[in-house]
N, C-alpha and C positions, 0 to 999 in steps of 0.2 A: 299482830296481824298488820300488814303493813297496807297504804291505803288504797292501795288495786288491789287486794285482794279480799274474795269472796268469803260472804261467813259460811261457818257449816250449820248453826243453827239460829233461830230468831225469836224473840219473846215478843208475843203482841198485846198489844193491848186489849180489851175489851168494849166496852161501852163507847162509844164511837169512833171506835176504829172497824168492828167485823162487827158488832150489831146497832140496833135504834130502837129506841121505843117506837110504838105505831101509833101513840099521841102526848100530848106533850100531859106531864104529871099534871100541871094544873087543874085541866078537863078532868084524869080520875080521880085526880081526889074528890074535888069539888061533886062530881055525881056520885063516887061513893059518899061523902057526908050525906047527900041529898037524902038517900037510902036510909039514911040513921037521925033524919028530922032536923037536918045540919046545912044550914042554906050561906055559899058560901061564892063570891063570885071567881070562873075560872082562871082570868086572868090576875086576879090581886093573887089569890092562892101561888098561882104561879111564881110571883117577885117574891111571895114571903117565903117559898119551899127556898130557888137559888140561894134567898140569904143566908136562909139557915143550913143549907148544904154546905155553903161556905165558911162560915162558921164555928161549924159544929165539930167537936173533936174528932181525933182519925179513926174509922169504921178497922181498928184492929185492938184484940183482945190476946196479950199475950198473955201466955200459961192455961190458956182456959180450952175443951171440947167438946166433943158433947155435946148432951144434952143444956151442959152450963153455955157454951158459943152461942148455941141456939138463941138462946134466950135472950143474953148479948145486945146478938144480932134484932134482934124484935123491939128490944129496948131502947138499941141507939135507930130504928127509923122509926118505930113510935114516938120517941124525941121529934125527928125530923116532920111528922105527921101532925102533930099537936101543935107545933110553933109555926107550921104553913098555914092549918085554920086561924089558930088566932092571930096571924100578922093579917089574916085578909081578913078579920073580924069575924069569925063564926068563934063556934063556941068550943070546948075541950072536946077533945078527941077519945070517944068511950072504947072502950077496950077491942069491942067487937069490930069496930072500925079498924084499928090497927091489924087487927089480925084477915079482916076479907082484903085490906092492900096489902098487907106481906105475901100473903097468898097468890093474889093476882101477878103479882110482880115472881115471881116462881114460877107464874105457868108460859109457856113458850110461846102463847099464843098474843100476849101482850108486847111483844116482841119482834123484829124484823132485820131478816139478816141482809145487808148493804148487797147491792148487785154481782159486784164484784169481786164477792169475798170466796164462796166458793172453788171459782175455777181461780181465781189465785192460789189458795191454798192447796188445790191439788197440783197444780202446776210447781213452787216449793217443793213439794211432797214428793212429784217425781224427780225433782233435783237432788234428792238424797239432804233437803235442808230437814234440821232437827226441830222442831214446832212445840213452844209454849205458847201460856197464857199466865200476861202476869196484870191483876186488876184489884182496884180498890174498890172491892166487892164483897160479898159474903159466902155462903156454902150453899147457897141456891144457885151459882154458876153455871158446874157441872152440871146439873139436871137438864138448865137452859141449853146449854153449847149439846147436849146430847139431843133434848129435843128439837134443837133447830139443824138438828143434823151437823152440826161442828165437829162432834167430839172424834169422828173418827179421825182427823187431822190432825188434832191438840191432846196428845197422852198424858201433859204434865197442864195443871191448874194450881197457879197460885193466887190466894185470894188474899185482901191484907186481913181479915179479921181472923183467920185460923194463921196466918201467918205471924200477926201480933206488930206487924209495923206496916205501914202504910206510904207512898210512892209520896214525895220522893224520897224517902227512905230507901236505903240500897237493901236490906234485909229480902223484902221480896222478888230481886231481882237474882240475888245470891240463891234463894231457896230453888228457883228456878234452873237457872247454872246448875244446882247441884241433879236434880229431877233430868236432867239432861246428861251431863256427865260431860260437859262442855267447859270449859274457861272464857273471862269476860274477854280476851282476845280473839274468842275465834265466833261470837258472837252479838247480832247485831238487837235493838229494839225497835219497836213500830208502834209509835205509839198517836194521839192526839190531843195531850194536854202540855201545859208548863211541867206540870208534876213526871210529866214523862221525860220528858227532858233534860230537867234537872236528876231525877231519880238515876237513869242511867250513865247519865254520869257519873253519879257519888258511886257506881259499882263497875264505873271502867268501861262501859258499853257505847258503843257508836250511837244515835240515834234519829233514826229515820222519821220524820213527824208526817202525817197524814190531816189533810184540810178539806172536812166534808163539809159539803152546803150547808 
């Protein structure tokens, strides 16, 4: 694709790029511990989750589905759960903790999609652009992008943990491509991290980057 010309489909990103959380993690953790006798303050919470967000191995499991992903998945943010209490000094994180945040974090309402994501997306959509989602995420996405009213825009979701590699890894941008029936020439990315940037690259993609407040 030469560089006036327009793509036929776009891979977007997720997590801040078309949605946001409606407060910052530190605040739910911190009052979900409260809930489980776990006193813990929201802003240390906060610097100890980013560290260990960054950190932490990539949120992809290959070979694995299922009921096995599931689990995974619960495993590597109860890591992430456990290591934000104890950098802000509370105490281990009991089971049932993990699992009312995994949860809350699954429901749409925790959730808020950017102003201008909708009528962009339709707007694409009447251009005949082809529309994924490629994020380092897990298999609670879909439910989200459905309940916040996305999903009818985004028919192809790729997530790195069912995909088994994580951004910038080109894997989930390729699995994507293929969910489309596109090549990395005739498509562009949107994304807003480094990972997205470099990511698209190692798979031949242009990359549009997006700078929310």
């Amino acid at each position: 694709m030469s560089p006036g010309q327009r793509p036929r489909g776009l891979l977007l990103d997720a997590m801040g790029t078309l949605i946001g959380l409606r407060e910052p993690v530190g605040r739910t953790y911190a009052a979900a511990a409260a809930r489980h006798g776990i006193t813990a303050d929201p802003e240390a919470v906060e610097r100890a989750f980013r560290r260990s967000y960054r950190l932490a191995p990539p949120l992809a499991f290959p070979g694995l589905s299922g009921g096995e992903l599931e689990r995974a998945e619960r495993a590597w943010w109860g890591d992430r759960i456990g290591e934000s209490l104890l950098g802000a000094g509370g105490s281990p994180a009991p089971e049932a903790l993990v699992e009312e945040l995994f949860g809350h974090y699954a429901d749409p309402a925790a959730w808020r999609v950017y102003d201008d994501v909708p009528a962009q997306l339709e707007r694409w959509h009447r251009r005949g652009l082809a529309l994924a989602v490629v994020s380092n995420f897990d298999t609670r996405l879909s439910g989200l992008l459905e309940g916040l009213g996305l999903a009818r825009w985004l028919p192809v979701v790729v997530v790195s943990s069912a995909a088994g590699a994580a951004k910038p890894q080109p894997r989930p941008f390729q699995l994507a491509l293929q969910g489309l029936g596109l090549g990395a020439d005739q498509v562009w990315h949107v994304g807003d991290s480094p990972e997205d940037v470099q990511g698209a690259a190692a798979a031949g993609l242009r990359c549009l980057l997006v700078r929310r407040p």
